[in-house]
C-alpha positions as CSV (number, residue, x, y, z in Angstrom):
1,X,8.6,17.5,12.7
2,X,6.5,15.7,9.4
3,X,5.2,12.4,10.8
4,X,7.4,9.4,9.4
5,X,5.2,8.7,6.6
6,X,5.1,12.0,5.3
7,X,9.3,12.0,5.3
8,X,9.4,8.5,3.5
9,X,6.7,9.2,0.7
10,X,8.1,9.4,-2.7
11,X,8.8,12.5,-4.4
12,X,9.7,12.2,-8.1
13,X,7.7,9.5,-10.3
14,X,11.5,7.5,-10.5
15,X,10.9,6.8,-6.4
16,X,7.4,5.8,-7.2
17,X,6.5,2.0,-6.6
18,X,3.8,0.9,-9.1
19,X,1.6,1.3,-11.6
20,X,4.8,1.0,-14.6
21,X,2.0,0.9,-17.4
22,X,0.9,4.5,-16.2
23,X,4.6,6.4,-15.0
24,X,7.3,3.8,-16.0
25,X,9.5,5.4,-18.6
26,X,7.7,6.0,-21.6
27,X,4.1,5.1,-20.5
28,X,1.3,7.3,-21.3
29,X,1.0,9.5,-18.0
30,X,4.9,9.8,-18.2
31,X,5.1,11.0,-21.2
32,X,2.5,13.4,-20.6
33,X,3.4,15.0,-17.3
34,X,7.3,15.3,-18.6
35,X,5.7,17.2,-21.7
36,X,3.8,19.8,-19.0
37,X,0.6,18.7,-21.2
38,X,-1.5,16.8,-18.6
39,X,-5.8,17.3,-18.9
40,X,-7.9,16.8,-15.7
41,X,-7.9,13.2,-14.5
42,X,-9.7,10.7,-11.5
43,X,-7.2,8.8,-9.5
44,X,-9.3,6.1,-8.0
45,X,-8.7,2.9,-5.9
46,X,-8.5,2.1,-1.9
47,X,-7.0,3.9,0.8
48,X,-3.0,3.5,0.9
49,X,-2.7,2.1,-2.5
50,X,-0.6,5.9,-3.7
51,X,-3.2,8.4,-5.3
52,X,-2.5,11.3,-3.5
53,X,1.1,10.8,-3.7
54,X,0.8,10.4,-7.3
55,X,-1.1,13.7,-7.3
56,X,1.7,15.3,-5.4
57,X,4.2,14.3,-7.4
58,X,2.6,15.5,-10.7
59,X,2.0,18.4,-9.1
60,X,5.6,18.9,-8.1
61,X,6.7,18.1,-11.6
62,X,4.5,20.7,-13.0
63,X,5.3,23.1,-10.3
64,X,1.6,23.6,-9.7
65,X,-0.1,24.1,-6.2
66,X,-1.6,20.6,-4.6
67,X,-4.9,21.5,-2.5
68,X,-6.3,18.7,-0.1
């Protein structure tokens, strides 16, 4: 069984909480990721504030592996 986190993170950019200006509809990133035409990129920031299930979910989208 995936720990309880794991089964409550978000998994399309619509369930994600945060950072509008970047995935909200029609920001920048959005447009870019629902295009498929997305160029390497930092996600930086604290612990627990949603980059690696940012990754995951562009990654998803794209349909590309996510390595961690």
């Amino acid at each position: 069984m995936q720990p309880l986190a794991e089964r409550l993170r978000p998994k399309t950019l619509d369930d994600y909480i945060g950072q509008k200006h970047l995935v909200g509809p029609g920001a920048i990133l959005r447009k870019m990721i629902d295009a498929g035409r997305i160029s390497s990129f930092i996600l930086w920031g604290p612990p627990g504030v949603g980059k690696t299930t940012l990754a995951q979910i562009i990654a998803n989208k794209l349909e590309t592996p996510f390595y961690t």
